[in-house]
Each structure stands twice: as structure tokens, then as C-alpha cells.
C-alpha positions in Angstrom: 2.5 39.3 -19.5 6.4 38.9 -20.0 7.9 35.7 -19.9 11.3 35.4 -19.0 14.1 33.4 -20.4 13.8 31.0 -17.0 10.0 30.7 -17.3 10.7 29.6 -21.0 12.6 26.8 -20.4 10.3 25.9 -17.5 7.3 26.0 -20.2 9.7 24.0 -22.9 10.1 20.8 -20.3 6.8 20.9 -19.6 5.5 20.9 -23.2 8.6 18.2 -23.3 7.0 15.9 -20.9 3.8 16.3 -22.0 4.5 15.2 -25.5 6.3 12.1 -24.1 3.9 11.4 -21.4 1.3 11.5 -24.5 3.3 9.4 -26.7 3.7 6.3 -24.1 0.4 6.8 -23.1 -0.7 5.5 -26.2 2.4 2.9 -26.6 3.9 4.9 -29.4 7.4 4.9 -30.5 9.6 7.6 -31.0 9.8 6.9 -34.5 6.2 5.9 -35.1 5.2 9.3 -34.2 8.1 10.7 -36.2 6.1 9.0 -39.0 2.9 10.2 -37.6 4.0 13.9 -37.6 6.3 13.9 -40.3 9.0 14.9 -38.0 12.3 13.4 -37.8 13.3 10.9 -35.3 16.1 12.8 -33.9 13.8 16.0 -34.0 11.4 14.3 -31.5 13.9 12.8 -29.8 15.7 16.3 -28.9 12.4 17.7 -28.3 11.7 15.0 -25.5 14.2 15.7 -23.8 14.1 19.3 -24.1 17.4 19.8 -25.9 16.0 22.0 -28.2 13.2 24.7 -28.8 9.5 23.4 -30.3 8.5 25.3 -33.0 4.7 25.9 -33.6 4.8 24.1 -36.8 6.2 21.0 -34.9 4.1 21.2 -32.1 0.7 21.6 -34.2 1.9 18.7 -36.6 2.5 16.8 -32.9 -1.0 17.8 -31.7 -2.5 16.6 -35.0 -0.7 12.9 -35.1 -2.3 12.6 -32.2 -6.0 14.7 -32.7 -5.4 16.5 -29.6 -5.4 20.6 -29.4 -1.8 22.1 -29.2 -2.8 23.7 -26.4 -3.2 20.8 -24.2 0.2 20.3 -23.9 0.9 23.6 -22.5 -1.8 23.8 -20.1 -1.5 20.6 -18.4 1.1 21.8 -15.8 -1.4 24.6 -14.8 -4.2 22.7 -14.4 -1.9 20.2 -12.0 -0.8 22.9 -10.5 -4.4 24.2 -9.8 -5.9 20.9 -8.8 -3.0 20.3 -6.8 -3.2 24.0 -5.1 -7.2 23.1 -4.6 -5.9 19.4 -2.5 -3.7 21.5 -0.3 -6.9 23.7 0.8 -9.5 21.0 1.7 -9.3 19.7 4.8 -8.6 15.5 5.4 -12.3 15.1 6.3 -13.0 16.7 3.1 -10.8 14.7 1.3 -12.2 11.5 3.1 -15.0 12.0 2.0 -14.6 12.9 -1.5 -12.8 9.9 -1.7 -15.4 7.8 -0.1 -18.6 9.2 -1.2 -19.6 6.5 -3.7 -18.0 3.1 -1.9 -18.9 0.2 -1.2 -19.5 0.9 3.1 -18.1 -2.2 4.0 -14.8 -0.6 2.6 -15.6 2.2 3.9 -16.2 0.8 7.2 -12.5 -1.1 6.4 -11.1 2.1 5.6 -12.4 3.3 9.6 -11.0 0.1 11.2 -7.9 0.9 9.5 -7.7 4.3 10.6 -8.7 3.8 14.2 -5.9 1.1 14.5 -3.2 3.2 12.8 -4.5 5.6 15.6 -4.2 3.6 18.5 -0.8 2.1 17.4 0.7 6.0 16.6 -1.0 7.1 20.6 1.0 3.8 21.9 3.9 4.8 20.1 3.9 8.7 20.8 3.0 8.6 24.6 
């Protein structure tokens, strides 16, 4: 598989703002996980923001402040991606009822009121 300069810098923001995502996540500061990683503040800072290339030291020594596998913060986009791709092929009544499988049915019975009204209004509307 060849990777091109493009698709680098795609992969780079994305391990970018994973790491960041990670780091509020867990209400950490820049510099506490400069600590935690034995990183420099500016270092994390510029990798953040994607200013400048992670190396595989920094990103394991990342990965370990925070016991996670390095890996994860590469593959999060494609497993978004692939969730997302699997959304766009269910249908809505699909999706309804995933959603709605385990409720309470007097919210889903809400949810139907709801929709029937937003029907009626859109028919008025439209016709």
C-alpha cells in the first residue's frame, strides 16, 4: 500500500486530534501530559496542532501516559468512517428502531406523536 504525501498529512491531523480529543477527555493539561510522557510542552503542543511530524517514540510514550495501544489513535478515523459508511446504508426504519429497541414505550409512543405531528405540519406546509 503506498501512502502519499497528501494521505500523510491527512493521517498526521488525525493522530493530532485524536491525541487531544484523548487528553481533554480525561481533563488533562497540555503540560500534565508533557509530564506524563516525558515530552516537552511545546512538543505536544506542536503535535496537537499538527505543526509537526509524530515520531513513534513520542507516540508510544503518548499511548503509554495514557495505557492505551498506539494504535488507537490511528484507527479511530477508520472505524468513524466505517460506522458512519454503515448509518448511510440502513434505512430510517432501521435506524428507528435501533434506536428504540430498548425504550421506555411511552417514549416511544412520544417519539410517534412527535413524528406524526411533524408530518402533518410538513403536508400542511408542502401542499
Amino acid at each position: 500500500m503506498q501512502i502519499t504525501d497528501e494521505g500523510m498529512k491527512l493521517i498526521l491531523k488525525e493522530v493530532s486530534k485524536n491525541i487531544r480529543m484523548e487528553r481533554k477527555r480525561r481533563g488533562i493539561s497540555i503540560s500534565q501530559l508533557a509530564d506524563m510522557a516525558n515530552i516537552s510542552v511545546s512538543h505536544i503542543s506542536k503535535l496537537e496542532r499538527a505543526q509537526c511530524d509524530i515520531g513513534l517514540k513520542a507516540l508510544l510514550r503518548i499511548a503509554a501516559a495514557f495505557e492505551m495501544d498506539a494504535a488507537a489513535f490511528i484507527q479511530r478515523e477508520s472505524e468513524a468512517d466505517a460506522a458512519e459508511e454503515e448509518e448511510r446504508e440502513t434505512t430510517s426504519g432501521e435506524r428507528f428502531s435501533r434506536i428504540v429497541r430498548d425504550a421506555d414505550p411511552r417514549i416511544v409512543e412520544i417519539i410517534l406523536k412527535m413524528a406524526l405531528c411533524l408530518k402533518k405540519n410538513y403536508e400542511h406546509t408542502f401542499s
